[in-house]
N, CA, C and O atoms as a Maestro MAE file, in Angstrom:
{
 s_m_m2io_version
 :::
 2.0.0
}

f_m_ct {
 s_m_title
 :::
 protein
 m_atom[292] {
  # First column is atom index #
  i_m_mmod_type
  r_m_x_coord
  r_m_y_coord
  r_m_z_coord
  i_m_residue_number
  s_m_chain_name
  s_m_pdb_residue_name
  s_m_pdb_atom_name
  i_m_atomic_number
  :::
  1 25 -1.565 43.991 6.790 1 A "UNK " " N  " 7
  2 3 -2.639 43.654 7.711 1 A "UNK " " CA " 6
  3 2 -3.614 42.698 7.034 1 A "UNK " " C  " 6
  4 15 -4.043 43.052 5.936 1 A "UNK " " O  " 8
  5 25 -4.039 41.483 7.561 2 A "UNK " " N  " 7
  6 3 -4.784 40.555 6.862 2 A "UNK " " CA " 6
  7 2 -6.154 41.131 6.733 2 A "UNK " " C  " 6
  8 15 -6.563 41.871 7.629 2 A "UNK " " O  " 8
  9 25 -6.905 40.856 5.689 3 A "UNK " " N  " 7
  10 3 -8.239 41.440 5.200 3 A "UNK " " CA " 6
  11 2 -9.734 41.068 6.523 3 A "UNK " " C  " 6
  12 15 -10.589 41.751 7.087 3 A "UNK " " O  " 8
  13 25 -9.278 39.413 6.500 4 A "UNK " " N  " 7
  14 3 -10.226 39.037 7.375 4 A "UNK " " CA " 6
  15 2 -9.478 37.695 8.386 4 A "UNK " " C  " 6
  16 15 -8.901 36.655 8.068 4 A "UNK " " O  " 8
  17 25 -9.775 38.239 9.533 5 A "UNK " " N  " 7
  18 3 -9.079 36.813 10.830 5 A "UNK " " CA " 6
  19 2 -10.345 35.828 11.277 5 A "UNK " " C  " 6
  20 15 -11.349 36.239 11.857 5 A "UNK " " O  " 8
  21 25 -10.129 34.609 10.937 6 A "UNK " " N  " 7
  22 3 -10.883 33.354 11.330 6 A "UNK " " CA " 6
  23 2 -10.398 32.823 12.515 6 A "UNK " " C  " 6
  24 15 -9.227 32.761 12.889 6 A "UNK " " O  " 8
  25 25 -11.990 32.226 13.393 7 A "UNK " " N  " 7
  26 3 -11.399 31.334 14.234 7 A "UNK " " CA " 6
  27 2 -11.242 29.915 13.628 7 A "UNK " " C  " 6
  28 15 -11.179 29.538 12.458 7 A "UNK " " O  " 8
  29 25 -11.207 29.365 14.610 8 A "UNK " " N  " 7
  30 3 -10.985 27.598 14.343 8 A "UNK " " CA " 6
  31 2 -12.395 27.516 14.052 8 A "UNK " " C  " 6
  32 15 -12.384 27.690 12.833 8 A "UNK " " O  " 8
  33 25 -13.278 27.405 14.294 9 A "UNK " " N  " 7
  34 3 -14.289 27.353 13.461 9 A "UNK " " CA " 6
  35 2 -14.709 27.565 12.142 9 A "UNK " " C  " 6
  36 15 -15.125 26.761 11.308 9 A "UNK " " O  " 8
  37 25 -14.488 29.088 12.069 10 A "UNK " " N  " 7
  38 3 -14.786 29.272 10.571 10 A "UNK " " CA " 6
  39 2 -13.608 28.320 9.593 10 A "UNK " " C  " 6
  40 15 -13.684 27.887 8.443 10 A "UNK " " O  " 8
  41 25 -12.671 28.248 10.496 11 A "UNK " " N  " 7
  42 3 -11.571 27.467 9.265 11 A "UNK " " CA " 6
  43 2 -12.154 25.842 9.121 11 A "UNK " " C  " 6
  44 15 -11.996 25.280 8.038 11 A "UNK " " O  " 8
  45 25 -12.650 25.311 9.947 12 A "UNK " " N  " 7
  46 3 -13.238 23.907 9.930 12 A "UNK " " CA " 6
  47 2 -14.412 24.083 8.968 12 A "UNK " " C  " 6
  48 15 -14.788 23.057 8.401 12 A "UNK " " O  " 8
  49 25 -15.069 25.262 8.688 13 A "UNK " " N  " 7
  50 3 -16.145 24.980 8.085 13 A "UNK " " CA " 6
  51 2 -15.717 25.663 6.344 13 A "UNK " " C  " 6
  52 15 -16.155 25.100 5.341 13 A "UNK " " O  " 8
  53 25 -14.933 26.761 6.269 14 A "UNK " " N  " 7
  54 3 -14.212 27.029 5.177 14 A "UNK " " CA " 6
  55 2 -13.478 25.821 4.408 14 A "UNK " " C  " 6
  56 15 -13.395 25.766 3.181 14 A "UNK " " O  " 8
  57 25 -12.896 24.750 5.397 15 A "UNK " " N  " 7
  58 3 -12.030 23.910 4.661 15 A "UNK " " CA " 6
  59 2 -12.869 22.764 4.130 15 A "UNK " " C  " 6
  60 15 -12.480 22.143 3.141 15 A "UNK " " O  " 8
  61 25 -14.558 22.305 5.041 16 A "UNK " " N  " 7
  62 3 -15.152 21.363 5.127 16 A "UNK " " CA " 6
  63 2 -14.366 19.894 5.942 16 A "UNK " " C  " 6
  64 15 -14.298 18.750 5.493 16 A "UNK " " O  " 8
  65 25 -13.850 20.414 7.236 17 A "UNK " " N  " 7
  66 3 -13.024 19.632 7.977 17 A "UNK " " CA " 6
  67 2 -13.727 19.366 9.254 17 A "UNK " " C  " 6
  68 15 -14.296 20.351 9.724 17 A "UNK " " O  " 8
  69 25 -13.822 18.233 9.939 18 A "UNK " " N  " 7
  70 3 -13.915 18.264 11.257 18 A "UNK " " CA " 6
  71 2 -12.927 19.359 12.179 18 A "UNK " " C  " 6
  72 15 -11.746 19.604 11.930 18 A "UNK " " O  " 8
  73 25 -13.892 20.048 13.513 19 A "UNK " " N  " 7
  74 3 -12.498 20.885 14.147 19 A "UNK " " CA " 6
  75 2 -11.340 20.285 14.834 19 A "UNK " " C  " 6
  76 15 -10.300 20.793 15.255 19 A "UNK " " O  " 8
  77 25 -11.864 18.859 14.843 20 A "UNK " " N  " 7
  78 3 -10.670 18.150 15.573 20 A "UNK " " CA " 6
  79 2 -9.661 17.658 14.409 20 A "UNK " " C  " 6
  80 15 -8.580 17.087 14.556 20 A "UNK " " O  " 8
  81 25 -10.350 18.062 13.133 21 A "UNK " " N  " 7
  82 3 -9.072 17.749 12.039 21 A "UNK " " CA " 6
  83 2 -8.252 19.262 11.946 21 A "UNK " " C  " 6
  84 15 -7.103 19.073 11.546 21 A "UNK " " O  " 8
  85 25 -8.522 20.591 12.191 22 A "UNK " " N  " 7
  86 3 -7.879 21.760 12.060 22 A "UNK " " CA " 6
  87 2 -6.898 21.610 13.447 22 A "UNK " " C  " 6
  88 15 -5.701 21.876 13.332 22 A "UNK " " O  " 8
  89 25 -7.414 21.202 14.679 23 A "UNK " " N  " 7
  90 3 -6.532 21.373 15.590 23 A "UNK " " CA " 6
  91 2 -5.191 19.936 15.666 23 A "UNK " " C  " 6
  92 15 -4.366 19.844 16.575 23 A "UNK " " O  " 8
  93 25 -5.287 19.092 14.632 24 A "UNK " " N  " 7
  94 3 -4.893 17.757 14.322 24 A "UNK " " CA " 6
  95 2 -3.097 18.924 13.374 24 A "UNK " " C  " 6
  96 15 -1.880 18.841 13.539 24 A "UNK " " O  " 8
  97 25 -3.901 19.722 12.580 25 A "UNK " " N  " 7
  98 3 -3.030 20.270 11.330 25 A "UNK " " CA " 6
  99 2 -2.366 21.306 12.290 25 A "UNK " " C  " 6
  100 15 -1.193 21.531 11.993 25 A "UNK " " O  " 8
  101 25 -2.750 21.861 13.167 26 A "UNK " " N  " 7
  102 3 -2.432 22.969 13.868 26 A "UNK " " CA " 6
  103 2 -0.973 22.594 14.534 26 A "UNK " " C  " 6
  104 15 0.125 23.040 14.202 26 A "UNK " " O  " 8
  105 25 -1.274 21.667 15.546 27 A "UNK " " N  " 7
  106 3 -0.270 20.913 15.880 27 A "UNK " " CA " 6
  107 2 0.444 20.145 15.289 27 A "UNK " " C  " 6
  108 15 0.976 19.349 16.064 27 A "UNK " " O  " 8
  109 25 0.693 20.017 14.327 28 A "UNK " " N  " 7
  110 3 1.783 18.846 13.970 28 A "UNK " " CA " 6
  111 2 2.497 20.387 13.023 28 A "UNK " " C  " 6
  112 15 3.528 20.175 12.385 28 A "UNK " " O  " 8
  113 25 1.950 21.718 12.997 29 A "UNK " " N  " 7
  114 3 2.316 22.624 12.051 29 A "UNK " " CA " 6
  115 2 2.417 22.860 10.855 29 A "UNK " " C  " 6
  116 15 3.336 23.523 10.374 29 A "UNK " " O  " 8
  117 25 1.139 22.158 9.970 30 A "UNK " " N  " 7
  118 3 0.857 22.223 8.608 30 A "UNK " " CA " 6
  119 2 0.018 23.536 8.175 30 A "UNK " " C  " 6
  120 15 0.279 24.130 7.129 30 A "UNK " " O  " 8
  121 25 -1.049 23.959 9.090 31 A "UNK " " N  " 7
  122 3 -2.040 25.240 8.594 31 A "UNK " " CA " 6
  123 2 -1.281 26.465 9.623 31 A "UNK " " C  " 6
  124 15 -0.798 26.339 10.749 31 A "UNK " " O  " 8
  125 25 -1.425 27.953 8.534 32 A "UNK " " N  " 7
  126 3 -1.134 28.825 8.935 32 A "UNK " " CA " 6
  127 2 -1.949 29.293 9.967 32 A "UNK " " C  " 6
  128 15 -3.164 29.477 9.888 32 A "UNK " " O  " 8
  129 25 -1.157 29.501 11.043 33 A "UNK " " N  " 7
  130 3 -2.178 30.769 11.878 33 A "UNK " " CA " 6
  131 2 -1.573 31.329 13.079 33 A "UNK " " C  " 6
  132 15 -0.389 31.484 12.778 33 A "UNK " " O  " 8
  133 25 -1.737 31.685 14.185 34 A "UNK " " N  " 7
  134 3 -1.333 32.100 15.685 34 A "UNK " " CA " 6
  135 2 -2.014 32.587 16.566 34 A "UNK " " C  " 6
  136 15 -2.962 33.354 16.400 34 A "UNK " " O  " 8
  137 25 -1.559 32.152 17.658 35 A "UNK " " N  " 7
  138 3 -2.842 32.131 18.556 35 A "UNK " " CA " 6
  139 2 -2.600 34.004 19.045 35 A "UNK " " C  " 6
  140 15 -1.701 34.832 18.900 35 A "UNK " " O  " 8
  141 25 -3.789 33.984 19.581 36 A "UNK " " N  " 7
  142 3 -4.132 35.760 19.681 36 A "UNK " " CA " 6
  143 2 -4.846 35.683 21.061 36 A "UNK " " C  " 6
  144 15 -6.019 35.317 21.142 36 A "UNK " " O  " 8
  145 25 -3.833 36.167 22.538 37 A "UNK " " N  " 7
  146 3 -4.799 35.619 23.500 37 A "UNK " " CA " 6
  147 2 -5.445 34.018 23.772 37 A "UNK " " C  " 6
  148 15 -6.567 33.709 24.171 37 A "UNK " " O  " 8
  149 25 -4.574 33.363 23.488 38 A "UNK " " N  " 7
  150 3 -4.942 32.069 23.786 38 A "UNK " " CA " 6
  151 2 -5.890 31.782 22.898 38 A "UNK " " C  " 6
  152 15 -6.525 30.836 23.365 38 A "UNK " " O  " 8
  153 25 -6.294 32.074 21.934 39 A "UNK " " N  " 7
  154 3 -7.852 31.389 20.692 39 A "UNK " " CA " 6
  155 2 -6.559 31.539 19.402 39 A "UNK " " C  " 6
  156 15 -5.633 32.340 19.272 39 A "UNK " " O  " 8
  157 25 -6.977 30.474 18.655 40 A "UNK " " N  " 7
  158 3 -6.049 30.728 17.384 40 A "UNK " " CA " 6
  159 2 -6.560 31.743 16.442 40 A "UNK " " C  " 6
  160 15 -7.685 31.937 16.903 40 A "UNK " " O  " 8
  161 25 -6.438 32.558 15.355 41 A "UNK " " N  " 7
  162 3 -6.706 33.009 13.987 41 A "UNK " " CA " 6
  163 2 -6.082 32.984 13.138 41 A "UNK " " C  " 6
  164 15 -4.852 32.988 13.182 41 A "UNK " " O  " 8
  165 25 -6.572 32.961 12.419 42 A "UNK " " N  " 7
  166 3 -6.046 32.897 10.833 42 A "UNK " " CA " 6
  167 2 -6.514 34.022 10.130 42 A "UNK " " C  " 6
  168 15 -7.601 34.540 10.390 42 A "UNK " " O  " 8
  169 25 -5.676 34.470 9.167 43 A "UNK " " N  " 7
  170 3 -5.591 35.240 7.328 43 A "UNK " " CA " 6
  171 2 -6.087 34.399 7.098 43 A "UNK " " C  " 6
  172 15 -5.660 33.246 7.171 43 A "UNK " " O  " 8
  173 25 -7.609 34.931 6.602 44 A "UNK " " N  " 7
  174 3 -8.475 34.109 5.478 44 A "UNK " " CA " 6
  175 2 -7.661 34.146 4.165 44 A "UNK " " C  " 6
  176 15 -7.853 33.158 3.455 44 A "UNK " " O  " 8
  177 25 -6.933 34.919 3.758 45 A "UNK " " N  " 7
  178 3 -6.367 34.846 2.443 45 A "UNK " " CA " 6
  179 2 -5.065 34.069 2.367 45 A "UNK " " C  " 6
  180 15 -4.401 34.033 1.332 45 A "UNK " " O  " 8
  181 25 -4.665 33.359 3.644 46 A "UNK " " N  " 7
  182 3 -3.705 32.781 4.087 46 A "UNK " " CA " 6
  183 2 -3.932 31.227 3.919 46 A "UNK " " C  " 6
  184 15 -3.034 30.437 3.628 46 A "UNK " " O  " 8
  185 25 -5.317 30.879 4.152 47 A "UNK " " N  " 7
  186 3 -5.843 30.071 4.811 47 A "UNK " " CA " 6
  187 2 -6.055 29.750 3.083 47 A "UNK " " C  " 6
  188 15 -5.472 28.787 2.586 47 A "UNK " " O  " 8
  189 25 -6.928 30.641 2.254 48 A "UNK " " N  " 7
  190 3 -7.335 29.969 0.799 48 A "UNK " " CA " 6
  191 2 -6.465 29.753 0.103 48 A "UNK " " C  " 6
  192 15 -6.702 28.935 -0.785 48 A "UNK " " O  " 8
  193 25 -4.788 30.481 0.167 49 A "UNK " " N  " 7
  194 3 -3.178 29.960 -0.440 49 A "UNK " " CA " 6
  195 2 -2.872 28.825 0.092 49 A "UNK " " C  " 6
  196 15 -1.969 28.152 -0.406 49 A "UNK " " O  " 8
  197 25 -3.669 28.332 1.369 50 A "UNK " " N  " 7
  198 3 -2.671 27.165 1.921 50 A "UNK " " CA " 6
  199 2 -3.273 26.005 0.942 50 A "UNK " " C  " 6
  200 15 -2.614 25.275 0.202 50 A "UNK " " O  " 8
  201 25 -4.861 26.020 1.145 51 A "UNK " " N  " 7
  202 3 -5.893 25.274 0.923 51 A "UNK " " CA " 6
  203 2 -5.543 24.629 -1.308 51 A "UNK " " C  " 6
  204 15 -5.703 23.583 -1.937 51 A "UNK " " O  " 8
  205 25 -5.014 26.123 -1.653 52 A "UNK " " N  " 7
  206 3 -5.158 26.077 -3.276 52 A "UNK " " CA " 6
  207 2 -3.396 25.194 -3.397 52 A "UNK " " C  " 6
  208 15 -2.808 24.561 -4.273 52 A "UNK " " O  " 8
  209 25 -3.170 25.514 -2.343 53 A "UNK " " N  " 7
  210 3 -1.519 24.830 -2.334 53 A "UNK " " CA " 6
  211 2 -1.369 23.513 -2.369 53 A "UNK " " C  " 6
  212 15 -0.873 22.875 -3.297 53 A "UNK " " O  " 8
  213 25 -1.986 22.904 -0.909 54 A "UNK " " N  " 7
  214 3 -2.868 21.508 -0.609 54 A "UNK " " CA " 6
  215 2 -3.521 20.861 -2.470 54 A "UNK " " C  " 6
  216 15 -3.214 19.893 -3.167 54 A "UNK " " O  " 8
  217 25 -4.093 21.537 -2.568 55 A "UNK " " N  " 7
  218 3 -4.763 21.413 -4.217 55 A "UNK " " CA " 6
  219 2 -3.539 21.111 -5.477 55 A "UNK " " C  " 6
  220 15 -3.536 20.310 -6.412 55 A "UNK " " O  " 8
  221 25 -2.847 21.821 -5.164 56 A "UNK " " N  " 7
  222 3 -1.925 21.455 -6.400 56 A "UNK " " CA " 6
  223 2 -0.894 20.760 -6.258 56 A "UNK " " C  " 6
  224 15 -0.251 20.420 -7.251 56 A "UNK " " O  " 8
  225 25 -0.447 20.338 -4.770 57 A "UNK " " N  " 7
  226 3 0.259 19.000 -4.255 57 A "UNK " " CA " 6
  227 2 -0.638 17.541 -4.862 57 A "UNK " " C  " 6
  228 15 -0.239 16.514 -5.410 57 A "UNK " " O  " 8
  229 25 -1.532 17.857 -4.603 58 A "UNK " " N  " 7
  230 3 -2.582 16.193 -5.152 58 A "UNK " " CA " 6
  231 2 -2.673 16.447 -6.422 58 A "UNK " " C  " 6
  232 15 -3.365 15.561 -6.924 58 A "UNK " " O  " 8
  233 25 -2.415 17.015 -7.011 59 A "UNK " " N  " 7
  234 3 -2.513 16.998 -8.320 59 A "UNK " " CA " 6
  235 2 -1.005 16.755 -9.083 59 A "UNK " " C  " 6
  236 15 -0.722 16.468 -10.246 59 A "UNK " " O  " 8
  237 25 -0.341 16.955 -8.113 60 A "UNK " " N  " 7
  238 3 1.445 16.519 -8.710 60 A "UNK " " CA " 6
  239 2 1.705 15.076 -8.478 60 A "UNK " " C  " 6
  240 15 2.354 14.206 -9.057 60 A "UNK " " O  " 8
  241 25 0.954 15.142 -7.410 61 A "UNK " " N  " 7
  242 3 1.280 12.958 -6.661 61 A "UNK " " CA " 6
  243 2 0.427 12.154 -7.905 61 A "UNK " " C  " 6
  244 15 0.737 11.081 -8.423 61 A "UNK " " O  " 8
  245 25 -0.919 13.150 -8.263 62 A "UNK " " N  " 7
  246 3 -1.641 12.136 -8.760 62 A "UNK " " CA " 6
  247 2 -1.205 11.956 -10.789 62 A "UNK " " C  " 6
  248 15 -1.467 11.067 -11.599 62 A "UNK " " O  " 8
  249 25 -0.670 12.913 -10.877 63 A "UNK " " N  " 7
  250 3 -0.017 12.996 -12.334 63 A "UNK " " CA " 6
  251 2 1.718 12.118 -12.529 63 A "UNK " " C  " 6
  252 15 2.256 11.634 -13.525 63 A "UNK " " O  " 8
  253 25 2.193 12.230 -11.021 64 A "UNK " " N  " 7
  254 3 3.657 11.236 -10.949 64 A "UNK " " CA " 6
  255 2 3.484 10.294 -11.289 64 A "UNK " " C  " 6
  256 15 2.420 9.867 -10.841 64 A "UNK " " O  " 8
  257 25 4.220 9.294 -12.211 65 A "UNK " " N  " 7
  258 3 4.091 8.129 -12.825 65 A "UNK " " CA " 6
  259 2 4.422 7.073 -11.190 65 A "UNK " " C  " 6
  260 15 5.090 7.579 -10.288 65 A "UNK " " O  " 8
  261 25 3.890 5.742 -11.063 66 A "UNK " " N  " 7
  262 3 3.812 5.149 -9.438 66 A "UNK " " CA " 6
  263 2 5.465 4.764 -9.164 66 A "UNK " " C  " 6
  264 15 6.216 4.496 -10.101 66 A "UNK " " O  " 8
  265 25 5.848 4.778 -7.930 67 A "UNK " " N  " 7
  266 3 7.309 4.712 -7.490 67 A "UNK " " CA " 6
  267 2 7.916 6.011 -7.487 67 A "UNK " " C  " 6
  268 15 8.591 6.181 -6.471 67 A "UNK " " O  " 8
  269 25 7.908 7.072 -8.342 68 A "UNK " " N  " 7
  270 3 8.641 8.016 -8.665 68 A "UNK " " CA " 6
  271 2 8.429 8.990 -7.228 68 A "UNK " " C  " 6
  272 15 7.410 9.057 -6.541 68 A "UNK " " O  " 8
  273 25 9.937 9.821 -6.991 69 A "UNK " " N  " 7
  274 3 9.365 10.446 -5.969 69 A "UNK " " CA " 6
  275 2 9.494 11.737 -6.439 69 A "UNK " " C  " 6
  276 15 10.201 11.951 -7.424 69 A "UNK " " O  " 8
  277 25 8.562 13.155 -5.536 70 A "UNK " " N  " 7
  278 3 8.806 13.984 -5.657 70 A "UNK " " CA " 6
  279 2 9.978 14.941 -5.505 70 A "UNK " " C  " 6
  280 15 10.522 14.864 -4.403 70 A "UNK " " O  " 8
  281 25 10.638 16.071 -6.590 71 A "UNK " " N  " 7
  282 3 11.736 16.257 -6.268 71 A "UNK " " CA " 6
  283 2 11.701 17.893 -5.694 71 A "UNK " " C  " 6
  284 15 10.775 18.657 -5.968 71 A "UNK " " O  " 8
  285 25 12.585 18.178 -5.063 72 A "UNK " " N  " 7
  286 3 12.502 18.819 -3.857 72 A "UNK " " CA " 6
  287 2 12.452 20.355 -4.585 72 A "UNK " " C  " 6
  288 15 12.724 20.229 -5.779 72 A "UNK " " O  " 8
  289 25 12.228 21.528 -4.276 73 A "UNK " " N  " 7
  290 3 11.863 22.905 -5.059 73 A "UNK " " CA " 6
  291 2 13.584 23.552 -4.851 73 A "UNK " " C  " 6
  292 15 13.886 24.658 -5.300 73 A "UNK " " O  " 8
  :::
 }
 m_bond[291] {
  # First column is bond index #
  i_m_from
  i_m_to
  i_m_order
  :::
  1 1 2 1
  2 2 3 1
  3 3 4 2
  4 3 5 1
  5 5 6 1
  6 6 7 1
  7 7 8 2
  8 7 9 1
  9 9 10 1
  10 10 11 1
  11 11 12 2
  12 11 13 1
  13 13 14 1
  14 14 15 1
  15 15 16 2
  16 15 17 1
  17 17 18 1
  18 18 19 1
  19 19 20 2
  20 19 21 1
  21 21 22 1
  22 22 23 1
  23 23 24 2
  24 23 25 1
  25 25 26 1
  26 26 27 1
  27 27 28 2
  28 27 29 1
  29 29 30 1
  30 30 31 1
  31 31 32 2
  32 31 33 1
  33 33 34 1
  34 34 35 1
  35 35 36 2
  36 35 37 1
  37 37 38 1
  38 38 39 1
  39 39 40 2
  40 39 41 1
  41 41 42 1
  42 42 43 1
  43 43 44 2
  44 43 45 1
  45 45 46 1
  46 46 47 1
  47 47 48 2
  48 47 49 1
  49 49 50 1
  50 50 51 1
  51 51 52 2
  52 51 53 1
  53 53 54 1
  54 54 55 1
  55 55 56 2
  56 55 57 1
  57 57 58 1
  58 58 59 1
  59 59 60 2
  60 59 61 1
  61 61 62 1
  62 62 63 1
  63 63 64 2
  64 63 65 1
  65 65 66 1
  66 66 67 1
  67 67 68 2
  68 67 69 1
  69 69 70 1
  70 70 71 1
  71 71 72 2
  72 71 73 1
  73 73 74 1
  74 74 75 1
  75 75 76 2
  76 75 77 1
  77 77 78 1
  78 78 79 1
  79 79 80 2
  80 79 81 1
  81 81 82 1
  82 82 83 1
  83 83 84 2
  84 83 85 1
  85 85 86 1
  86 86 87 1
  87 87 88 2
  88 87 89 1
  89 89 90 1
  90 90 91 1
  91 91 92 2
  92 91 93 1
  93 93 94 1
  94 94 95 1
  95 95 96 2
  96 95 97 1
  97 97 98 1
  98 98 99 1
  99 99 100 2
  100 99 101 1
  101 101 102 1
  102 102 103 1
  103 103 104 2
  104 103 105 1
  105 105 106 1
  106 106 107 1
  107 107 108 2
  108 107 109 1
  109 109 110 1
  110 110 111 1
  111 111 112 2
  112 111 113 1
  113 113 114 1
  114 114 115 1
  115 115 116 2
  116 115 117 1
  117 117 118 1
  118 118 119 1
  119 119 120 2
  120 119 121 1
  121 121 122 1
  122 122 123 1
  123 123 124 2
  124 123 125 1
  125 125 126 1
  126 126 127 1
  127 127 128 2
  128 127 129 1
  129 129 130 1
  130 130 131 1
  131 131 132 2
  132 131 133 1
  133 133 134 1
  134 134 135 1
  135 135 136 2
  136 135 137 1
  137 137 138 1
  138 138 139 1
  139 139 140 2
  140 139 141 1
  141 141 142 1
  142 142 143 1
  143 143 144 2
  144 143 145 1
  145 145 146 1
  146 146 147 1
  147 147 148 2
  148 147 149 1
  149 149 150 1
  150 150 151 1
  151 151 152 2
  152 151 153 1
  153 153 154 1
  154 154 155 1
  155 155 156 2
  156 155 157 1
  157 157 158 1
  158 158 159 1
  159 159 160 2
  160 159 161 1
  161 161 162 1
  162 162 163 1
  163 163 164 2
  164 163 165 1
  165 165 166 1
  166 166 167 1
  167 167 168 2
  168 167 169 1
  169 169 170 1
  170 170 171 1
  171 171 172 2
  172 171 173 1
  173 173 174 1
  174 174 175 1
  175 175 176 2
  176 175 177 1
  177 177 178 1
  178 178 179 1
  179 179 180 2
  180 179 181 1
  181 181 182 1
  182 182 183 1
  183 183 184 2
  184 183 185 1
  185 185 186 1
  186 186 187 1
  187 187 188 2
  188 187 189 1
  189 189 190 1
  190 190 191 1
  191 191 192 2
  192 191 193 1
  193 193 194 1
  194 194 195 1
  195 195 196 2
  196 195 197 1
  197 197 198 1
  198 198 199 1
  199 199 200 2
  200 199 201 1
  201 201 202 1
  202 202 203 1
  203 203 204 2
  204 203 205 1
  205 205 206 1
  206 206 207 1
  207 207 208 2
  208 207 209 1
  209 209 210 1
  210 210 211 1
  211 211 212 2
  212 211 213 1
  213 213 214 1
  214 214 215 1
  215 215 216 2
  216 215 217 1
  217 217 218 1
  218 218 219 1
  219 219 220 2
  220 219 221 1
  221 221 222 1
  222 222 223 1
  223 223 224 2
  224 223 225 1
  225 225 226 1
  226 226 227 1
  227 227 228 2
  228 227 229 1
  229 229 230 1
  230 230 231 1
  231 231 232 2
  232 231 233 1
  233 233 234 1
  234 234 235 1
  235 235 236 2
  236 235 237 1
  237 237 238 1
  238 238 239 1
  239 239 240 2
  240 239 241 1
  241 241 242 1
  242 242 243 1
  243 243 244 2
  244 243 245 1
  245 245 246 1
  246 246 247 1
  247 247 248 2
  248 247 249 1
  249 249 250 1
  250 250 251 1
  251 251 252 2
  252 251 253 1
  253 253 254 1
  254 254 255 1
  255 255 256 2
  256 255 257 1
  257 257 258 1
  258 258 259 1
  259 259 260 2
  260 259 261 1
  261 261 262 1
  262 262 263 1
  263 263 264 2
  264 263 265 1
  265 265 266 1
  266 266 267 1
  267 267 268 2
  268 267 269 1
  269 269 270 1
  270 270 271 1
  271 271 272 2
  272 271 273 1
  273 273 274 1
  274 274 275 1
  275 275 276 2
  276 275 277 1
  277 277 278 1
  278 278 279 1
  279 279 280 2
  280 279 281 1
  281 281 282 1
  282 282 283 1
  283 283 284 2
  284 283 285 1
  285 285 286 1
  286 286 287 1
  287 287 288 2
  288 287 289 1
  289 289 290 1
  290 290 291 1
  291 291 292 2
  :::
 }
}
């Protein structure tokens, strides 16, 4: 059972995102969540794995020597 459920709000302001950038990620299916009654929520502890994940992707692109691509897990 998740600790704490966010709306789209709190996740726009947790991430420091516009909400039209969470519902941008929502749809194309990059951020975790599901809608509950038609409103989305999220696992806040879902939401700070995605966010620390996001974090250590830019930090692999930005350490790749230029041209090189990433190789697959």
């Amino acid at each position: 059972m998740p600790e704490r459920l966010l709306n789209t709000r709190e996740v726009a302001q947790l991430l420091h995102l516009h909400l039209d950038t969470v519902y941008a990620l929502l749809h194309r299916g990059e951020l975790p969540g599901a809608k509950v009654g038609g409103q989305w929520r999220f696992d806040e502890a879902q939401i700070r794995r995605w966010l620390a994940e996001q974090a250590e992707a830019r930090c692999e692109d930005v350490s790749r020597p230029v041209g090189q691509t990433p190789q697959p897990h």
